[in-house]
ZAMARGU-4260 file (C-alpha; in steps of 0.2 Angstrom, whole numbers, plus 5000, padded with zeros to 4 digits):
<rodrens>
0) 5079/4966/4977 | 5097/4963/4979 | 5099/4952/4966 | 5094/4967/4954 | 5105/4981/4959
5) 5109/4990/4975 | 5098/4993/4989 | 5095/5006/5000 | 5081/4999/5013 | 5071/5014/5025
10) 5063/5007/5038 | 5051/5014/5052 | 5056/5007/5069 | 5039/5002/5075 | 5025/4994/5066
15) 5014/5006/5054 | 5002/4996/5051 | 4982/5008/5045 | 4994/5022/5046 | 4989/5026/5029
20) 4996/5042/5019 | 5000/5051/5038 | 5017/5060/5039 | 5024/5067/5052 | 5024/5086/5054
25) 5025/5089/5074 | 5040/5080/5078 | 5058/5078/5074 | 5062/5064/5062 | 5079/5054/5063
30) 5086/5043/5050 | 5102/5032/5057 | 5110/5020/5047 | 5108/5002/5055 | 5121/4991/5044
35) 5131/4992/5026 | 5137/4980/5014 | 5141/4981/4997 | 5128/4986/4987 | 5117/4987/5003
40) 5113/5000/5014 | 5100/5001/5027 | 5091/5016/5039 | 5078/5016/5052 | 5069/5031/5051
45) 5058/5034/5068 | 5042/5040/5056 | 5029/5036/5045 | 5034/5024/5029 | 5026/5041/5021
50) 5042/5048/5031 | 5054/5035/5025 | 5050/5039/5005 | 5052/5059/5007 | 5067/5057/5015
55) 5074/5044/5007 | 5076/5052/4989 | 5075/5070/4998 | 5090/5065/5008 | 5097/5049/5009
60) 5101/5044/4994 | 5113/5051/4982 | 5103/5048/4966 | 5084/5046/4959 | 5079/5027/4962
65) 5075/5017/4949 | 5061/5009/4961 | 5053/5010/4976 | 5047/4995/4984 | 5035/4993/4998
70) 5032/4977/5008 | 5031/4962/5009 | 5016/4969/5020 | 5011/4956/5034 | 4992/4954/5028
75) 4980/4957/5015 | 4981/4975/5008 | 4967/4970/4992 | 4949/4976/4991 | 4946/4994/5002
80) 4959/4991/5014 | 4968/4998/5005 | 4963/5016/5011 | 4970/5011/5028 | 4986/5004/5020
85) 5005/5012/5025 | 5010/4999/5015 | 5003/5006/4998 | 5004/5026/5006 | 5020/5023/5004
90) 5021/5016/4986 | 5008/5032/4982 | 5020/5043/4990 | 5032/5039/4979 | 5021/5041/4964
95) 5015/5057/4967 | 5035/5062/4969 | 5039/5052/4949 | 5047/5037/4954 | 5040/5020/4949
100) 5034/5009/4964 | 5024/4994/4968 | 5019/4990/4985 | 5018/4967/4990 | 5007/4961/5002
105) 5003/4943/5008 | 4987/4937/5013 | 4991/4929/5029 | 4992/4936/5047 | 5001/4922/5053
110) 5015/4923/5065 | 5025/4911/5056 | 5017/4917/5040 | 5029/4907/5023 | 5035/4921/5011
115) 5048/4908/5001 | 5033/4904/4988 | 5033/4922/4982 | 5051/4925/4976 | 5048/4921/4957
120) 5033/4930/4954 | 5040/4946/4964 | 5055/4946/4954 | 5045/4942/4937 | 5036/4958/4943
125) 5047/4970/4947 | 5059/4962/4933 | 5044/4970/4920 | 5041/4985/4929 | 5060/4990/4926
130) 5060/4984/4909 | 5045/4995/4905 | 5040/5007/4917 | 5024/5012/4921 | 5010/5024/4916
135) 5012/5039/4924 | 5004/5044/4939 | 4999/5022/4941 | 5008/5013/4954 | 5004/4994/4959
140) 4996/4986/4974 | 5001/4968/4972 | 4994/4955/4985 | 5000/4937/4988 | 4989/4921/4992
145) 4995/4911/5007 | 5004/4898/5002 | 4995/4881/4999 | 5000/4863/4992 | 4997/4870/4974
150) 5010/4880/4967 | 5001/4900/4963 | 4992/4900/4948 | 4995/4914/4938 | 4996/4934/4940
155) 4979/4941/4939 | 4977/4960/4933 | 4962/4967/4944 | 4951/4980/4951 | 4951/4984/4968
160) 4934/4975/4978 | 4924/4984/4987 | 4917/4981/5002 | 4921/4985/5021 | 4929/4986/5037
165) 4916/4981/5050 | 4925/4985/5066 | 4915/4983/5083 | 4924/4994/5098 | 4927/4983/5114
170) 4925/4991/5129 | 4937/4988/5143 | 4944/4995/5159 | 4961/4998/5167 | 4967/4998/5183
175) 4958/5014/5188 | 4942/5009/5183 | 4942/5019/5166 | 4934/5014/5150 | 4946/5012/5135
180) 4941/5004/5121 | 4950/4990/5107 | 4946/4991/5089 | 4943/4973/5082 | 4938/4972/5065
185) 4931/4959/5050 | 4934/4962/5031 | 4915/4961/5022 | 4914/4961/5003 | 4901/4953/4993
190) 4911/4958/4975 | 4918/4944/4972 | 4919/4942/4953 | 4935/4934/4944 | 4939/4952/4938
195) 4942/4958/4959 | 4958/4959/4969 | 4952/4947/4982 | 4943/4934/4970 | 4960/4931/4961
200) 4969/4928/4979 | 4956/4917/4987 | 4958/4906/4971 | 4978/4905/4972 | 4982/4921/4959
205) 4993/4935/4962 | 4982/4948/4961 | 4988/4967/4953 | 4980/4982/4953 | 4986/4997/4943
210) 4983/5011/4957 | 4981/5030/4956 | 4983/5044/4967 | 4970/5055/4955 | 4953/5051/4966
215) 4942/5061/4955 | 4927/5053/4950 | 4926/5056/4934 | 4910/5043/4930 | 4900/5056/4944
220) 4903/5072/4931 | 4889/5071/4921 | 4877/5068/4936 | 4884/5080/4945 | 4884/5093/4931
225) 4868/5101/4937 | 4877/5108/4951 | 4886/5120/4941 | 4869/5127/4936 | 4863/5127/4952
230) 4879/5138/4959 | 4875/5151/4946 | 4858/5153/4948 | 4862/5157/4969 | 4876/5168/4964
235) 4862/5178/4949 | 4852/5182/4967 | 4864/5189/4975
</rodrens>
């Protein structure tokens, strides 16, 4: 991003990760700056990344961004995970607020995970996104490939997979003999077709979803119409 303009980074000072859209509301938040340079400033904020976005434009900085920009997100944040994601709360938050934003994630957990294979097609991204702007109320959740020995193929536009988290709880003890229990989990999808998320990254795309913040379902309306009768008819007999 600093090869685009100035940057103003606000980071949380732990890892957020499934934190979701959660702000904070019962606890003081502080923002410090942690280092300056030209054209470069960056904050830590002890709160959400939900936090981060609010304060930033609410306090931080000095004028409406151009873009917000979430990630890179260590891990996947394509089919339904991204309910969970704090990554894309963030890059939602800032849609609901007006301000363009797209939220990068790569799929790989690794320790050592390689993030030098995305550069062109980030900045190809964000470079059109600025140029253009985006629909309103649309942000985009953009995932990565791990890096392979091919070079990526190509950006995707998709829809989100569905599918789920299957999450056992293991149940352990402490010290004092009580039971406390770890959440491990497995993504399960069987939507697999070339026009999903999660199709275009397990065969070497960049995949992008356009993303909204409106969760009507608007396909239900006609099936749910009946309702509406059925409401009326309760409140005739009082």
């Amino acid at each position: 991003m600093r090869t685009l303009g100035d940057v103003v980074v606000i980071t949380t000072e732990q890892v957020m990760s499934s934190k979701s859209h959660s702000a904070t509301l019962q606890s003081p938040l502080y923002v410090r700056l942690a280092e300056e340079s030209e054209g470069y400033k960056e904050y830590h904020c002890n709160g959400t990344p939900v936090d981060c976005v609010k304060l930033g434009y609410q306090r931080v900085l000095e004028r409406w961004p151009d873009l917000v920009v979430s990630g890179i997100n260590h891990g996947s944040n394509a089919g339904s995970t991204v309910v969970y994601s704090a990554t894309v709360g963030a890059v939602v938050e800032a849609c609901m607020d007006g301000m363009t934003a797209i939220g990068f994630s790569l799929d790989c957990f690794d320790a050592d995970a390689d993030f030098d294979h995305l550069d062109a097609a980030i900045l190809s991204i964000t470079k059109k996104v600025l140029a253009e702007g985006l629909p309103k109320g649309v942000c985009l959740n953009v995932n990565f490939p791990k890096r392979c020995a091919e070079p990526l193929k190509g950006i995707k536009i998709c829809r989100q997979a569905t599918g789920k988290w299957v999450e056992p709880f293991e149940a352990h003890y402490d010290e004092n003999g009580n039971v406390y229990y770890d959440l491990r989990g497995e993504f399960v999808t069987n939507d697999l077709t070339p026009d999903t998320d999660i199709y275009a990254v397990e065969h070497n795309y960049v995949s992008v979803v356009p993303t909204q913040y409106d969760w009507t379902a608007k396909s239900a309306f006609d099936s749910l119409r009946n309702y509406e009768s059925m409401l009326l008819e309760n409140g005739n007999q009082g």
